[in-house]
C-alpha positions as YAML, in Angstrom:
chain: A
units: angstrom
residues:
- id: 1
  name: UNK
  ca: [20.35, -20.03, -21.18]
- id: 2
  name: UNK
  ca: [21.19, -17.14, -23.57]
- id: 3
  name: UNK
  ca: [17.79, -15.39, -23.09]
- id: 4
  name: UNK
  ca: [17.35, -16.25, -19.31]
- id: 5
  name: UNK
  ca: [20.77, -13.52, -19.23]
- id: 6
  name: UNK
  ca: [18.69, -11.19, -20.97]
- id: 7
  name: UNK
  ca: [15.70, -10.94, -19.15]
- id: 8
  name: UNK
  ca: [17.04, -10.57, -15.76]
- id: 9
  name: UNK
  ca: [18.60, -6.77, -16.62]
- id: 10
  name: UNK
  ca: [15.31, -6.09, -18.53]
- id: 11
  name: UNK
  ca: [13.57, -6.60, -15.88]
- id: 12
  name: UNK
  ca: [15.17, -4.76, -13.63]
- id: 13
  name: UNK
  ca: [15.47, -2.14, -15.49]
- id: 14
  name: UNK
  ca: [11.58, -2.01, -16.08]
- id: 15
  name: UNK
  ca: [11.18, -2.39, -12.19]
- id: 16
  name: UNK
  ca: [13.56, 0.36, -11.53]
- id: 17
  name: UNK
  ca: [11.78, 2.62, -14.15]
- id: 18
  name: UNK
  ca: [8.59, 2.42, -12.71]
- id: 19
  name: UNK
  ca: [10.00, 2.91, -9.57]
- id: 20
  name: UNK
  ca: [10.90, 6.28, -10.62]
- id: 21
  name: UNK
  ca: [7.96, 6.88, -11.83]
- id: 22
  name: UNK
  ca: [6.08, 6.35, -8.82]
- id: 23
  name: UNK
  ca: [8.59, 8.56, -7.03]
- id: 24
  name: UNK
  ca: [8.78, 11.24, -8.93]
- id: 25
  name: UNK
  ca: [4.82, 11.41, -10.27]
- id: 26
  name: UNK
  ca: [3.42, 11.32, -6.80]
- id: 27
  name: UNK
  ca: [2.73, 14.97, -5.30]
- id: 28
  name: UNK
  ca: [0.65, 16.22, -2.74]
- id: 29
  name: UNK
  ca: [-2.08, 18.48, -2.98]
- id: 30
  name: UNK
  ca: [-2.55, 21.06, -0.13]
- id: 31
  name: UNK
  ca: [-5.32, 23.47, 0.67]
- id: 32
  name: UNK
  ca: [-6.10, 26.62, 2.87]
- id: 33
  name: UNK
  ca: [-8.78, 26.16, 4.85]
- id: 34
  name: UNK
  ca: [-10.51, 28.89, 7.35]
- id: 35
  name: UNK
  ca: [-11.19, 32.36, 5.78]
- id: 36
  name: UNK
  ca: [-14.22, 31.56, 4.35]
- id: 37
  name: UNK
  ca: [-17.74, 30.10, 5.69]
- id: 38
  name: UNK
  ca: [-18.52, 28.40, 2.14]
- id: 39
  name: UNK
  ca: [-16.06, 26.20, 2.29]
- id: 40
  name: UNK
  ca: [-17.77, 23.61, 4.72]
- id: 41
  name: UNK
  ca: [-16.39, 21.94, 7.18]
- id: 42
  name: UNK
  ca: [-12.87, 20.91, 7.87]
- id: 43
  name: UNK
  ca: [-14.15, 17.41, 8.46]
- id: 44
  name: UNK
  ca: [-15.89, 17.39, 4.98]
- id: 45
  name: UNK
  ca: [-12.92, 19.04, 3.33]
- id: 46
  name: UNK
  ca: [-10.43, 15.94, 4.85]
- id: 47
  name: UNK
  ca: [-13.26, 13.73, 4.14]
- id: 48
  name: UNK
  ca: [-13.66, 14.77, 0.38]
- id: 49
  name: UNK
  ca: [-10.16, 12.72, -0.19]
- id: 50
  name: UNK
  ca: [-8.34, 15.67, -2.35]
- id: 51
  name: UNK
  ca: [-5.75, 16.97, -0.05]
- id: 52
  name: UNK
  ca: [-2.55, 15.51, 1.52]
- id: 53
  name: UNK
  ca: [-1.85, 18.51, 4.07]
- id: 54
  name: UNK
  ca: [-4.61, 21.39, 5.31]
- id: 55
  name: UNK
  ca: [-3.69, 24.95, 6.27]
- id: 56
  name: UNK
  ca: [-5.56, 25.94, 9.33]
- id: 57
  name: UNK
  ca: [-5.80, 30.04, 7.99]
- id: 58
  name: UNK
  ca: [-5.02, 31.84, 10.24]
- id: 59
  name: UNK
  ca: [-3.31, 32.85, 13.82]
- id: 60
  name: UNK
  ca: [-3.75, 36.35, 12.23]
- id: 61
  name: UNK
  ca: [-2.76, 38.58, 15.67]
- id: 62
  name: UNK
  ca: [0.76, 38.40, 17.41]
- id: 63
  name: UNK
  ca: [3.71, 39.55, 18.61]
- id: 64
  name: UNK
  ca: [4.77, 43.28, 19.49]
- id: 65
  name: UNK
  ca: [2.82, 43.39, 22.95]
- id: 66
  name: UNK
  ca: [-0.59, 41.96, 21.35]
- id: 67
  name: UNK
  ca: [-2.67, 38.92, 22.84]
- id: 68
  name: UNK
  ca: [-2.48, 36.28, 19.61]
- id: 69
  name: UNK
  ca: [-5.78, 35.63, 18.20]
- id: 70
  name: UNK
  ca: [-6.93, 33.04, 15.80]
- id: 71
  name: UNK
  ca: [-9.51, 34.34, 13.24]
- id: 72
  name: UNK
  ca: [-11.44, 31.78, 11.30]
- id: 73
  name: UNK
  ca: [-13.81, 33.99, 9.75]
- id: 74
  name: UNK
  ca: [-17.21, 32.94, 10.05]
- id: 75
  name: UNK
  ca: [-16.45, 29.38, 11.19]
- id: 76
  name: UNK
  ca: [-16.87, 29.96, 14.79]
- id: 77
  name: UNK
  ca: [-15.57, 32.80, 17.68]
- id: 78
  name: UNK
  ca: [-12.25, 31.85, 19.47]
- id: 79
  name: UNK
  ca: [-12.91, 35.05, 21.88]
- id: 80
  name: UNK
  ca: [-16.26, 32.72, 23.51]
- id: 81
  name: UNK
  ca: [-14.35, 29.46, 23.62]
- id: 82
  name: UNK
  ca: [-16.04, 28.63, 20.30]
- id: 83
  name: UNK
  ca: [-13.62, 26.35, 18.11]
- id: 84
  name: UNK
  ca: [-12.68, 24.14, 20.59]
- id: 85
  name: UNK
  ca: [-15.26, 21.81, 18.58]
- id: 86
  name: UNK
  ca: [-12.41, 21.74, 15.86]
- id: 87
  name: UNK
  ca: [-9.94, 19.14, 17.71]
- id: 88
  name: UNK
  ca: [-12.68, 16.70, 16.58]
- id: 89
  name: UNK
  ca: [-12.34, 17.71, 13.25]
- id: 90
  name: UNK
  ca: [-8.85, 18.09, 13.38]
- id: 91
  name: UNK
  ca: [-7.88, 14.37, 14.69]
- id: 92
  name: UNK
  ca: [-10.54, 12.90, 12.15]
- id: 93
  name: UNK
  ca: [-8.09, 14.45, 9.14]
- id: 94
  name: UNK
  ca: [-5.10, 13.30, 10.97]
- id: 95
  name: UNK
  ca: [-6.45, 9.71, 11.49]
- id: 96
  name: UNK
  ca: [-7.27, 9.69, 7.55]
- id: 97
  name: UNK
  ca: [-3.42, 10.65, 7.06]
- id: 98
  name: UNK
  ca: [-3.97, 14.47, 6.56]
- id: 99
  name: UNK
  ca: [-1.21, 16.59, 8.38]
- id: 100
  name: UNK
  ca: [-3.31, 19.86, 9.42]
- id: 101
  name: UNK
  ca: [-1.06, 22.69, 9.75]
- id: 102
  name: UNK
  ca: [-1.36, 26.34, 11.73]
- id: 103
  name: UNK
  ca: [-0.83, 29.08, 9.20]
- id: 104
  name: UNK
  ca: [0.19, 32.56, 10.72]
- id: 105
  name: UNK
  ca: [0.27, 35.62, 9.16]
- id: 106
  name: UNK
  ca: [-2.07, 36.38, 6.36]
- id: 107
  name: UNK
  ca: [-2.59, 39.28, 4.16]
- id: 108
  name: UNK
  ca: [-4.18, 41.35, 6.97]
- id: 109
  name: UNK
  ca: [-2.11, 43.83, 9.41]
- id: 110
  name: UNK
  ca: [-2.51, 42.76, 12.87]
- id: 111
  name: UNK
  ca: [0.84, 40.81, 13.42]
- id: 112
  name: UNK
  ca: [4.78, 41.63, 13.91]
- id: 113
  name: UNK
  ca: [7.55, 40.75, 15.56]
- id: 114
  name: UNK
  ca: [9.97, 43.03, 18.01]
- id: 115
  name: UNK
  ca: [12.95, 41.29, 19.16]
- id: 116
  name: UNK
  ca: [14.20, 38.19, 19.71]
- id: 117
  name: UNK
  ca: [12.33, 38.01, 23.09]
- id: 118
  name: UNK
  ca: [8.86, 38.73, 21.41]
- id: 119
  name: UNK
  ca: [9.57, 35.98, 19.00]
- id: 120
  name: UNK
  ca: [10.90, 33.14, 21.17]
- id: 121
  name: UNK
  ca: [6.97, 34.24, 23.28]
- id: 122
  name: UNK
  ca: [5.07, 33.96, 20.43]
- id: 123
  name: UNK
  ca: [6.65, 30.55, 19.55]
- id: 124
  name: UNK
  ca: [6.01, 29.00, 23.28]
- id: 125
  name: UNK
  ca: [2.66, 30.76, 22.30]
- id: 126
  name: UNK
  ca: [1.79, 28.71, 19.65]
- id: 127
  name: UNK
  ca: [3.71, 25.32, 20.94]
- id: 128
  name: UNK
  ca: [1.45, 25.48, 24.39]
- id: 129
  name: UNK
  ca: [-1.76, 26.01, 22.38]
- id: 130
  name: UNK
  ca: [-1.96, 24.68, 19.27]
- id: 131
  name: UNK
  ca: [1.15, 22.09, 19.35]
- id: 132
  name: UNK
  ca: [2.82, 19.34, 21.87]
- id: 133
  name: UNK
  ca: [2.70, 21.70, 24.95]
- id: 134
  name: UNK
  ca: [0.28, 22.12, 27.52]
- id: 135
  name: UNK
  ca: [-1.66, 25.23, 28.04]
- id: 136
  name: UNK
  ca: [-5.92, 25.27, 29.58]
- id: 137
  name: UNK
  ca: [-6.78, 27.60, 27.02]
- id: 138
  name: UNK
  ca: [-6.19, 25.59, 23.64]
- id: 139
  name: UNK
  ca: [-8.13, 27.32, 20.67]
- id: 140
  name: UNK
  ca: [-8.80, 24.69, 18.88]
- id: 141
  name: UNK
  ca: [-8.96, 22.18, 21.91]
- id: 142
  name: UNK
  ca: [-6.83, 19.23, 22.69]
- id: 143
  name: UNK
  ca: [-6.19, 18.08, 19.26]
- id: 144
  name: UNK
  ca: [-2.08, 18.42, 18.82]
- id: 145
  name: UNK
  ca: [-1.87, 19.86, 15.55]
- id: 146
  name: UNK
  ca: [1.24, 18.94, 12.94]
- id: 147
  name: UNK
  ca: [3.11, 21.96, 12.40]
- id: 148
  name: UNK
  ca: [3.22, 25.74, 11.65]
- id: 149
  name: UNK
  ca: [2.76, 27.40, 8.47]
- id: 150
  name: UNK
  ca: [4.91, 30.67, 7.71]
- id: 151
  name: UNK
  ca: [2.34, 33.04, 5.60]
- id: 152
  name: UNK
  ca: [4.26, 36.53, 6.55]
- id: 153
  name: UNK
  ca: [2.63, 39.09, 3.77]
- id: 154
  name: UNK
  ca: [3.08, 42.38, 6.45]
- id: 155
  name: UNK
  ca: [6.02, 43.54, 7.12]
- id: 156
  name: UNK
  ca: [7.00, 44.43, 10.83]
- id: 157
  name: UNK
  ca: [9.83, 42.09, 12.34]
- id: 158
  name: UNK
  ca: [11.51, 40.10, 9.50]
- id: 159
  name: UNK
  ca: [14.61, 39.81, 10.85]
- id: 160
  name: UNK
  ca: [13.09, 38.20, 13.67]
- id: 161
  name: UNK
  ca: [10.93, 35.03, 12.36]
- id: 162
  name: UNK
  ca: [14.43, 33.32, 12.37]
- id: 163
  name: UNK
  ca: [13.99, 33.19, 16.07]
- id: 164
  name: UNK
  ca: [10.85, 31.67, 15.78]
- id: 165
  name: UNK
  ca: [11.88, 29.16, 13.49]
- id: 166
  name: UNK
  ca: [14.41, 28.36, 15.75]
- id: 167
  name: UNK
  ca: [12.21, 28.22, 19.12]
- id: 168
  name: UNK
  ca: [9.65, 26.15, 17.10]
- id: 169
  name: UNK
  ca: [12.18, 23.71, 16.11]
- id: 170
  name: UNK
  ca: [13.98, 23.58, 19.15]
- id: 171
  name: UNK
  ca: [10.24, 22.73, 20.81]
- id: 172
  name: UNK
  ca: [9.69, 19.80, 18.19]
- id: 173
  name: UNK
  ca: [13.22, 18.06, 18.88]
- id: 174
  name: UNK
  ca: [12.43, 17.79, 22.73]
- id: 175
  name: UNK
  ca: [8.68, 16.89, 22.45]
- id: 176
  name: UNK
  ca: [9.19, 14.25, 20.63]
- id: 177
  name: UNK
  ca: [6.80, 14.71, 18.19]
- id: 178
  name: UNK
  ca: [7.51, 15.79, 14.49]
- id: 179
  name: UNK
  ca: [6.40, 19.62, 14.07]
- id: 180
  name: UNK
  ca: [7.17, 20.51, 10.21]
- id: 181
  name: UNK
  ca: [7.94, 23.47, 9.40]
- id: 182
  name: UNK
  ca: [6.22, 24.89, 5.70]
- id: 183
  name: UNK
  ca: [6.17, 28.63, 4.51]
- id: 184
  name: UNK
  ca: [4.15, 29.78, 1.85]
- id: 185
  name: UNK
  ca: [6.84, 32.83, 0.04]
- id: 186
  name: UNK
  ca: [5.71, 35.29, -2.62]
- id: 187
  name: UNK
  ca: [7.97, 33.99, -5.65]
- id: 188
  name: UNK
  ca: [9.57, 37.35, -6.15]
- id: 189
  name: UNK
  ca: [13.05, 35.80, -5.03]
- id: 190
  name: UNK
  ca: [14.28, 36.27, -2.18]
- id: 191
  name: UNK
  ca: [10.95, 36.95, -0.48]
- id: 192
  name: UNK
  ca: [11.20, 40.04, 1.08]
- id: 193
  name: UNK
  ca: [9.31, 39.10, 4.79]
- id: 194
  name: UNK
  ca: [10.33, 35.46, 4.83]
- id: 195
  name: UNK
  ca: [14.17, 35.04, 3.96]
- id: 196
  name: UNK
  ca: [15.83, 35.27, 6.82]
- id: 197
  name: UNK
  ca: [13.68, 32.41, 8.38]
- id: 198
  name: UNK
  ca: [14.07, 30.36, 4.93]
- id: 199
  name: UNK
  ca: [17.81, 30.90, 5.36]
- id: 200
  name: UNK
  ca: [17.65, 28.76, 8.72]
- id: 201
  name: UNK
  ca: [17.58, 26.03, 6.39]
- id: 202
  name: UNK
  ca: [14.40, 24.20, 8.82]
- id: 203
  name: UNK
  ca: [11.40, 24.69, 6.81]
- id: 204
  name: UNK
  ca: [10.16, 20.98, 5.73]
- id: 205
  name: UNK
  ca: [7.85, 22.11, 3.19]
- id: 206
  name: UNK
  ca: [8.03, 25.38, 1.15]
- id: 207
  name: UNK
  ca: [5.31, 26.41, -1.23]
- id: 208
  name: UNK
  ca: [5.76, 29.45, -3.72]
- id: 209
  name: UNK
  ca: [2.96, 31.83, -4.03]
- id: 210
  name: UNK
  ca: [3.27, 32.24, -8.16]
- id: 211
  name: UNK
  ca: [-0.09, 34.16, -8.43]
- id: 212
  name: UNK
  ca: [-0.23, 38.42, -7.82]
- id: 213
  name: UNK
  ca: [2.95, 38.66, -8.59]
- id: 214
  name: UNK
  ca: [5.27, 39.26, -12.79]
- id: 215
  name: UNK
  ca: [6.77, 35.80, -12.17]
- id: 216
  name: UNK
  ca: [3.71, 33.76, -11.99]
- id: 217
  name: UNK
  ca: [2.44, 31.49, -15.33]
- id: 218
  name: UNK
  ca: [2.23, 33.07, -18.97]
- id: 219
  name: UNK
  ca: [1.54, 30.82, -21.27]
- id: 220
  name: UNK
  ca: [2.66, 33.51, -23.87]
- id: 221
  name: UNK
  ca: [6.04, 33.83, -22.15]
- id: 222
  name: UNK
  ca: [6.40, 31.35, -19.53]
- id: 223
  name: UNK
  ca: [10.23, 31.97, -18.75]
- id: 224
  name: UNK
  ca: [9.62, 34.52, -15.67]
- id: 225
  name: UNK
  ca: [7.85, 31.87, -13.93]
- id: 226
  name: UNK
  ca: [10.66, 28.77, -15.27]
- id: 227
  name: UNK
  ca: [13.29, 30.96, -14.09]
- id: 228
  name: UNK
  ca: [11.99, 31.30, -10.56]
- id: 229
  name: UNK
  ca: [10.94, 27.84, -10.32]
- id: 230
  name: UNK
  ca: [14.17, 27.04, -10.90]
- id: 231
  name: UNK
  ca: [15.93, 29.39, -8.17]
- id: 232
  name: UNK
  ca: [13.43, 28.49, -5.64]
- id: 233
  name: UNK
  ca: [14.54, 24.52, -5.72]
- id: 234
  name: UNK
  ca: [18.07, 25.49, -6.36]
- id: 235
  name: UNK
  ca: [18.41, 28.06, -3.70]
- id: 236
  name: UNK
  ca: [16.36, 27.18, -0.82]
- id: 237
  name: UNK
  ca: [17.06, 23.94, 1.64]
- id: 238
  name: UNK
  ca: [13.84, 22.80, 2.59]
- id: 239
  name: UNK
  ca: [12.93, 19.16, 2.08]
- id: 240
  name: UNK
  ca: [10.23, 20.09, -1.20]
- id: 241
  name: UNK
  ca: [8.96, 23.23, -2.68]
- id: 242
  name: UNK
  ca: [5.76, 23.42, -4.15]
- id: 243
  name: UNK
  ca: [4.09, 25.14, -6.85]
- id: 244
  name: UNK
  ca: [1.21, 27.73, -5.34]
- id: 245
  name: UNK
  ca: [-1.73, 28.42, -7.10]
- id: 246
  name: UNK
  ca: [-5.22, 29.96, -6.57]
- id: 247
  name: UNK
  ca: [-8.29, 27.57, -6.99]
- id: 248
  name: UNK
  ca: [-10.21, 30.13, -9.08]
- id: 249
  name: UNK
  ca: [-9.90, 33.18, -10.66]
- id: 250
  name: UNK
  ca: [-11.45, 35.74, -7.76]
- id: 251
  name: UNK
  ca: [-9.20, 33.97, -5.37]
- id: 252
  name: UNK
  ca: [-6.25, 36.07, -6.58]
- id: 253
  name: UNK
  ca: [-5.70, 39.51, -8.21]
- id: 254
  name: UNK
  ca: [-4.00, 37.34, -11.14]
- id: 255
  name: UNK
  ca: [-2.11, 34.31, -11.78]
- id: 256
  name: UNK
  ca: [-5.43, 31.88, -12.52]
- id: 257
  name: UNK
  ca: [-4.08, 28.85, -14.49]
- id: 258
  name: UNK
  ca: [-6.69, 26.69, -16.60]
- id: 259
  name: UNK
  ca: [-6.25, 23.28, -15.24]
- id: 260
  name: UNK
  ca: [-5.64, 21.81, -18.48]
- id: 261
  name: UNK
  ca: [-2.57, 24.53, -18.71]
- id: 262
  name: UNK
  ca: [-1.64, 23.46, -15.54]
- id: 263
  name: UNK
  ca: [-1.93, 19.45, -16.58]
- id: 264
  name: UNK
  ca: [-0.58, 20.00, -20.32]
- id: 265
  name: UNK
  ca: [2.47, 22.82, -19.63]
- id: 266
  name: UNK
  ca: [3.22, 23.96, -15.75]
- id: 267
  name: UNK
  ca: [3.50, 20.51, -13.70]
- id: 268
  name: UNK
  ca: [5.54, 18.73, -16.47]
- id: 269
  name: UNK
  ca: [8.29, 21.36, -16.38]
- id: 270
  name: UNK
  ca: [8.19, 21.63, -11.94]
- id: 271
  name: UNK
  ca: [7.90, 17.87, -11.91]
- id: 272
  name: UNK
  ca: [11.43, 17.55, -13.51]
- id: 273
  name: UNK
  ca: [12.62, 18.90, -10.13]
- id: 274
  name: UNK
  ca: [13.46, 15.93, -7.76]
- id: 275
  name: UNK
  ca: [12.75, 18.65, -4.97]
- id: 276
  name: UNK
  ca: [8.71, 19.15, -6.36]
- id: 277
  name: UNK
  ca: [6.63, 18.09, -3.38]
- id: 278
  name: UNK
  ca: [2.98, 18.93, -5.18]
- id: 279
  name: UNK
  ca: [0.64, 21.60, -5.38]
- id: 280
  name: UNK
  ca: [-1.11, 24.22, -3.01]
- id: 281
  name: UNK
  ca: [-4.28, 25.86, -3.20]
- id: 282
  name: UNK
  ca: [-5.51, 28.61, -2.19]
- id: 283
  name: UNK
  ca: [-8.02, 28.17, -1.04]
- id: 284
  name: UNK
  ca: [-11.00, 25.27, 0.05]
- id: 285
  name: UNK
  ca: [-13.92, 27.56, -1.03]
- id: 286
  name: UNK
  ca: [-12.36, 28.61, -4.50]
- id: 287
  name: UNK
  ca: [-11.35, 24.88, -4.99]
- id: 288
  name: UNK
  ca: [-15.04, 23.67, -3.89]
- id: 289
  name: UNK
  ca: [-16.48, 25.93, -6.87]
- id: 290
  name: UNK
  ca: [-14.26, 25.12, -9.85]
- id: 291
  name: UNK
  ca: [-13.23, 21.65, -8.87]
- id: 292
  name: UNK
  ca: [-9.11, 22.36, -9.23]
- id: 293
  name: UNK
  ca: [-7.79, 20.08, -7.18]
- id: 294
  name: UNK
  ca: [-10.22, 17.11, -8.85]
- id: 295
  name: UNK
  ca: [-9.54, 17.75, -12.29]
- id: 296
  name: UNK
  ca: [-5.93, 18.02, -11.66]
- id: 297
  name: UNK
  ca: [-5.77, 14.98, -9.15]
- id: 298
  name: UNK
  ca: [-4.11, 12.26, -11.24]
- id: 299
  name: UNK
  ca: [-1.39, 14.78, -12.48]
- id: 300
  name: UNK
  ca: [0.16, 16.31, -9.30]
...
């Protein structure tokens, strides 16, 4: 009777350990996908089984009086009609589990916001076209994509992507669909183009550029990059933050991480945060190259 006592609570315990585990060891990994012709397909990148959530890059023309234009490089020509083809690819990732996201912005000029008006347009914009509303000229066809990714790198507007925040969530509570809500923030803290929406307190999924900029990973002095980790997940409500990386070293200025740095001394320190979500990519092509996301797979 004595050691039937014992062995209940050890069990448990050992149950409840490797519960935690499991919780706090599993990650996503997200990519960018669009900007380059290399990268294949966005069928074969779903299919390829590395990636939890794809960035559709990018809706790179808006706002301020302009007619908003998706560019996907070399992929096809949204002027001619020409990616409607993609809502076949698009609801093949989704039936595999993938969320596929719309990124806007981008590191080109082309985009802004000018009041509050031009930003509540440009989110009915996006919700007729690309999202639960109903518009007969869908870029990217009928498929109903999952959300809307904040990449704001110009400036032109700031105080104004609130509003669209605001019009985009507004949109997703009445059409009774989920539309999540992810921003992808230079970790300089507070982001200069993106606080005010981040300050909404909406965004789902947030995750920190920590490449091109003095608080990305030094494995000589990593406490720049520790030190914004750590405001990012203690300063920002969003659901999970992730930790942004580029998939090769000519896919940033700086801020390449060897994956076995990455395994061995970057996601053991961001995993201790119960609000890590995973790691994001930029971007497919890079990541087809070097093989990032696979060698790092088991360790996000």
């Amino acid at each position: 009777m004595g050691n039937k006592t014992q062995k209940v609570p050890i069990l448990f315990l050992l149950n409840f350990l490797a519960l935690v585990f499991r919780t706090n060891a599993g990650g996503d990994t997200v990519i960018y996908w669009g900007q380059n012709e290399t990268e294949g397909s966005l069928t074969e990148t779903c299919n390829s089984g590395l990636y939890n959530i794809v960035n559709i890059a990018f809706l790179a023309r808006f706002g301020g009086g302009r007619k908003p234009e998706i560019n996907l490089a070399g992929h096809c020509d949204p002027a001619s009609n020409g990616c409607k083809f993609l809502s076949t690819d698009i609801k093949n990732c989704q039936k595999r589990g993938i969320k596929v996201i719309l990124s806007i912005g981008g590191g080109e000029p082309g985009y802004s916001l000018s009041s509050a008006g031009d930003a509540t347009n440009v989110a009915d914009f996006i919700w007729n076209n690309f999202l639960g509303g109903e518009s007969r000229r869908r870029p990217l066809g009928d498929a109903v994509l999952d959300g809307v990714d904040f990449d704001i790198e110009v400036g032109g507007g700031e105080a104004f992507y609130a509003v669209l925040a605001r019009r985009l969530s507004r949109h997703s509570r009445g059409g009774g669909r989920k539309v999540y809500l992810t921003a992808a923030p230079q970790c300089p803290f507070p982001d200069e183009h993106q606080n005010g929406a981040l300050s909404t307190g909406l965004f789902d999924f947030v995750w920190v550029q920590f490449y091109n900029n003095d608080c990305q990973f030094d494995s000589g002095d990593p406490s720049k990059f520790q030190n914004s980790w750590k405001q990012w997940v203690s300063s920002i409500k969003a659901r999970k933050i992730y930790l942004g990386l580029p998939a090769s070293p000519s896919a940033a200025g700086s801020g390449f991480v060897p994956t076995q740095t990455v395994i061995r001394e970057v996601l053991p320190f961001v995993k201790r945060s119960r609000k890590y979500g995973g790691v994001m990519l930029w971007d497919r092509s890079a990541d087809k190259q070097t093989g990032f996301s696979r060698t790092i797979k088991g360790s996000v």
